[in-house]
C-alpha positions in Angstrom: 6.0 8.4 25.0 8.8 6.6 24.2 12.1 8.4 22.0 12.4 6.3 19.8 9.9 7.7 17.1 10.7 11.2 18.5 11.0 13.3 15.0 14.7 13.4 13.7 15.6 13.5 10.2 17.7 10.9 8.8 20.6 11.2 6.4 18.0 8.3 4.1 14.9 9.4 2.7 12.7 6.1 2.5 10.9 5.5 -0.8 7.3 4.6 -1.2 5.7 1.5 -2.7 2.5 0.6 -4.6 2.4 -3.0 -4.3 -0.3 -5.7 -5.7 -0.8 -8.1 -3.1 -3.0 -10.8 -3.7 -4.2 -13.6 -2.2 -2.2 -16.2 0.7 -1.6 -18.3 -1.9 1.3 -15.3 -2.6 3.3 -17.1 0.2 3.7 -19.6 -2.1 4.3 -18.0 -5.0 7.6 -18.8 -7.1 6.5 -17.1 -10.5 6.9 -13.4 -11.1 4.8 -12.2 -8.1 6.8 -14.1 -5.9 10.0 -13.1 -7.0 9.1 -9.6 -7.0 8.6 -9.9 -3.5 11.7 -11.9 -2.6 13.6 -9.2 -4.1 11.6 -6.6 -2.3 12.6 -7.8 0.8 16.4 -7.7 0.2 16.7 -4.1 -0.5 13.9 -3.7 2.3 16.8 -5.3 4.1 20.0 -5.0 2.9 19.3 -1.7 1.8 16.2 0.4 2.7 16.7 -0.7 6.3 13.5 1.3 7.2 13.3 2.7 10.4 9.7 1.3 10.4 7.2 0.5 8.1 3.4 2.2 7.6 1.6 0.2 5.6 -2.2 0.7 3.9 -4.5 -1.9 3.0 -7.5 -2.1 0.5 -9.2 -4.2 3.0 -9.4 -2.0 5.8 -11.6 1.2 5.8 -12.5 3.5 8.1 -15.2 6.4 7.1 -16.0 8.8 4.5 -14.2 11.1 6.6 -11.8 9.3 9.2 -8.9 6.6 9.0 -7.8 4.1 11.8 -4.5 2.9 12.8 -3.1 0.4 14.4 -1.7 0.8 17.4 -1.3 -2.5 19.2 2.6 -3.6 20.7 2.1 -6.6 18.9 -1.2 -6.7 15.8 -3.0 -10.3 15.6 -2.6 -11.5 11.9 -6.4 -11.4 10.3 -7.5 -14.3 8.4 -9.7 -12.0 6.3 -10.1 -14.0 3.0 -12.4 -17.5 2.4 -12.1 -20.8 0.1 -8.4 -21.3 0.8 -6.5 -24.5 2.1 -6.5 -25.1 5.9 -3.2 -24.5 6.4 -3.0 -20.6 5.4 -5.1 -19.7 8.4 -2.3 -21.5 10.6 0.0 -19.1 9.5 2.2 -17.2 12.0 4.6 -14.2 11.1 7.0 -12.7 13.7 6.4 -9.1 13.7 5.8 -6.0 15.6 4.1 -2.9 15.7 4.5 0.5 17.8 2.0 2.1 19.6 4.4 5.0 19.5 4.6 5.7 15.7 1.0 5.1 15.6 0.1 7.6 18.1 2.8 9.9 16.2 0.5 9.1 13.0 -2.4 10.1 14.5 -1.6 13.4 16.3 0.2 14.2 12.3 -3.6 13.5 10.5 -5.1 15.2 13.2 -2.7 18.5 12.5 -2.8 18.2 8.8 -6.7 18.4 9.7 -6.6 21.4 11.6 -3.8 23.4 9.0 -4.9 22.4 5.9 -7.7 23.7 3.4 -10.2 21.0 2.9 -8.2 18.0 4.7 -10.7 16.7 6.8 -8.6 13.9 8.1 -9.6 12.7 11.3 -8.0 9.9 12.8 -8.2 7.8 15.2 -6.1 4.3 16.9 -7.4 1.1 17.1 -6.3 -2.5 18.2 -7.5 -4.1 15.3 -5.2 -6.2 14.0 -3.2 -6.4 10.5 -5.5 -8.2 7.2 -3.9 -10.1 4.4 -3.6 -7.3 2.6 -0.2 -6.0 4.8 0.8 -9.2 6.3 0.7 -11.2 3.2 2.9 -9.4 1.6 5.2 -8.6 4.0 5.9 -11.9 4.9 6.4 -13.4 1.5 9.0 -10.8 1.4 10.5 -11.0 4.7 9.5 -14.5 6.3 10.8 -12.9 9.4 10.8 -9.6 10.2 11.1 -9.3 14.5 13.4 -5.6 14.0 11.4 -3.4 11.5 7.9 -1.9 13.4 4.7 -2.6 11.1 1.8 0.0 11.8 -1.4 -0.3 9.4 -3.4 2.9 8.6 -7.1 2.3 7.4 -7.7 4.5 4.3 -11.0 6.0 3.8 -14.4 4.0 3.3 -14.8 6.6 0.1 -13.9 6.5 -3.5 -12.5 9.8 -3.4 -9.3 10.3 -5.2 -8.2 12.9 -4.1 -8.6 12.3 -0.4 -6.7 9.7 -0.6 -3.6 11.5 -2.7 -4.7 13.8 0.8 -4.0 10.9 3.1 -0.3 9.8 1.9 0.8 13.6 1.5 0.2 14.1 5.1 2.4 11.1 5.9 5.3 12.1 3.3 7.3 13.9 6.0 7.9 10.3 7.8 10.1 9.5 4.8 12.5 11.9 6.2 13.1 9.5 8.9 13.4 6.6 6.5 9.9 5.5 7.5 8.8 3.6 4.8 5.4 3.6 3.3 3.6 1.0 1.4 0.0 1.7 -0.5 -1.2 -2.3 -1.0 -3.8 -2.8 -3.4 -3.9 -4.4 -6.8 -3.4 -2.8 -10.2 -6.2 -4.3 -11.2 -9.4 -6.3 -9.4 -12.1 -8.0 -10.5 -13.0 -11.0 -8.6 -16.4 -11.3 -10.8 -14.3 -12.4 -13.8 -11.4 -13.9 -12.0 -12.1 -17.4 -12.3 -13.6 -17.2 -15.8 -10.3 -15.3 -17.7 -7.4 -16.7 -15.6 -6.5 -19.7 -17.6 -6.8 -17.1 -20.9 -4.9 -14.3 -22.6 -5.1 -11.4 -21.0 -8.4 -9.2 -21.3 -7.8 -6.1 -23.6 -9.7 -3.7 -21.6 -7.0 -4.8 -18.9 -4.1 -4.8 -20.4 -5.0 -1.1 -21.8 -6.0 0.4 -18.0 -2.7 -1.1 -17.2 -0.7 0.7 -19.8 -2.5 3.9 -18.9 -2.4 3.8 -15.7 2.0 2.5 -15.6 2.3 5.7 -18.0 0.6 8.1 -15.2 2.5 7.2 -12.7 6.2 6.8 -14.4 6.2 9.8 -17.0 4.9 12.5 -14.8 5.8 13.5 -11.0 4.3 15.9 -8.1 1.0 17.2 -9.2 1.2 16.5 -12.6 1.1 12.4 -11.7 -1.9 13.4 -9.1 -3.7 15.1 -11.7 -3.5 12.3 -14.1 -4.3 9.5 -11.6 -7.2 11.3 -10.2 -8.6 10.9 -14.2 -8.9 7.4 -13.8 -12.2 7.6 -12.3 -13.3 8.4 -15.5 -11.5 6.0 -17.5 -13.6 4.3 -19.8 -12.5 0.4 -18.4 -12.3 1.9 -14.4 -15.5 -0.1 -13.6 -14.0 -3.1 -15.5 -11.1 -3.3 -13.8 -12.2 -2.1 -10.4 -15.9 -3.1 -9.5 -15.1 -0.8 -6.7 -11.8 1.4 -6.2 -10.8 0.3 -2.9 -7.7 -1.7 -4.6 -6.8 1.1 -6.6 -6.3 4.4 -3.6 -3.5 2.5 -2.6 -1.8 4.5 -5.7 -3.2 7.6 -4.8 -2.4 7.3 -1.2 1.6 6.5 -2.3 1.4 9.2 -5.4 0.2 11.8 -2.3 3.6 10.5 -0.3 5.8 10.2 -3.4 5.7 13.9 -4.1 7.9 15.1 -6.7 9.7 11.8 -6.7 9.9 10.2 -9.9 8.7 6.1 -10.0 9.6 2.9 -11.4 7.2 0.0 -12.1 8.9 -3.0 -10.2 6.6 -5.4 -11.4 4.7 -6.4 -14.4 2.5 -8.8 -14.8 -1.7 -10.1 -14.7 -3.7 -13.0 -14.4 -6.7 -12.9 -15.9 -8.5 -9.6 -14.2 -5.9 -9.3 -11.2 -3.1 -7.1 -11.9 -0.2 -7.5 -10.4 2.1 -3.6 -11.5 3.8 -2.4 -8.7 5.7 1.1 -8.6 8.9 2.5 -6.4 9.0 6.1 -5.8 12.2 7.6 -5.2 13.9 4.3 -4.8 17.9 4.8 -6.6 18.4 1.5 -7.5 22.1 0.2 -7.2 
């Protein structure tokens, strides 16, 4: 194995992001989701200057009980949406990944599996590829990005909470190393009512899961935070605002890495039924 992801603390501990992502069309974006991301990737860049980058998805899961991760030298872009122009599955994005952090991932899921009380994280690598969900993103934030290692984790094809909160927890020491992790999802998701409420005012029910959900994360820390995200699954707009959860664990998984860090919403705005709030955690802005 190569040295270079060989465990040594750095004098930076890396924040953690939530992040909204959205469609390809982001890449084009010049309104407040765009911008958010153009200033993400300065400090990602100027600086963050992450050793690497672990990213998770809402569109890739693995099983109730196991994650995948990425662990080609360089992932193929995925093309994983439909009904977009041509020319966003043309799109090219110079990256790289590391078959060495993503074996390092691995073997650190498969310990926190064997030394902790109910972790069931298995884990396994994979040369899958990177979906819109990581690449998207990353690229309308840093149109280039050859120097800074992108691995993708799978989170789990389960709407458990609290395994998720599990799964970024057992990553968190990697910020020691300024290894930045990423939870992408969306704040909120319904692509049933998309189309019918995006040219209208914002639904209440959305704008109030929103508010609850900003206060969760921003007024409490450590356990506290966890306990009050893992209520959401009993909110009374959840199902509203996420048919199904997969957009939301992205939060847990980052609340799980954040630890006692305290967060900052970064960005807040919505269209229709997407939400677009994305938190910092532990990020000293200057």
């Amino acid at each position: 194995m190569s040295s270079q992801f060989v465990i040594v603390p750095s004098p930076k501990k890396a924040p953690v992001f939530f992040i909204s992502h959205g469609g390809p069309n982001l890449l084009e974006d010049n309104e407040k989701p765009g911008k958010f991301y153009e200033w993400l990737g300065k400090k990602i860049r100027e600086e963050i200057k992450p050793k690497a980058i672990v990213i998770f998805s809402a569109h890739w899961q693995g099983t109730a009980n196991k994650v995948y991760v990425e662990t080609s030298e360089k992932p193929k872009l995925i093309y994983d949406f439909g009904g977009f122009p041509q020319h966003y599955y043309t799109q090219e994005w110079d990256h790289k990944g590391s078959p060495e952090l993503a074996t390092r991932v691995v073997d650190m899921l498969k310990k926190m599996r064997n030394n902790a009380i109910n972790a069931g994280i298995e884990a396994e690598g994979q040369k899958r590829g990177i979906d819109h969900g990581a690449w998207v993103p990353l690229k309308r934030a840093m149109n280039s990005n050859p120097d800074i290692p992108v691995v993708q984790v799978s989170q789990f094809y389960s709407e458990s909470m609290e395994a998720h909160v599990e799964l970024g927890a057992a990553l968190a020491p990697l910020r020691n190393e300024n290894i930045l992790i990423i939870g992408s999802g969306a704040a909120v998701h319904n692509l049933r009512e998309f189309f019918s409420t995006m040219n209208k005012p914002t639904p209440s029910y959305v704008t109030q899961f929103d508010k609850d959900m900003t206060r969760m994360v921003t007024k409490h820390v450590g356990a506290d935070r966890i306990a009050a995200l893992n209520t959401l699954k009993n909110h009374a707009s959840l199902r509203k605002c996420h048919p199904t959860i997969e957009h939301l664990v992205p939060l847990h998984i980052a609340a799980g890495a954040a630890g006692e860090d305290r967060a900052n919403k970064e960005l807040d705005s919505n269209t229709g039924t997407l939400g677009w709030g994305s938190f910092s955690f532990g990020f000293n802005k200057v």
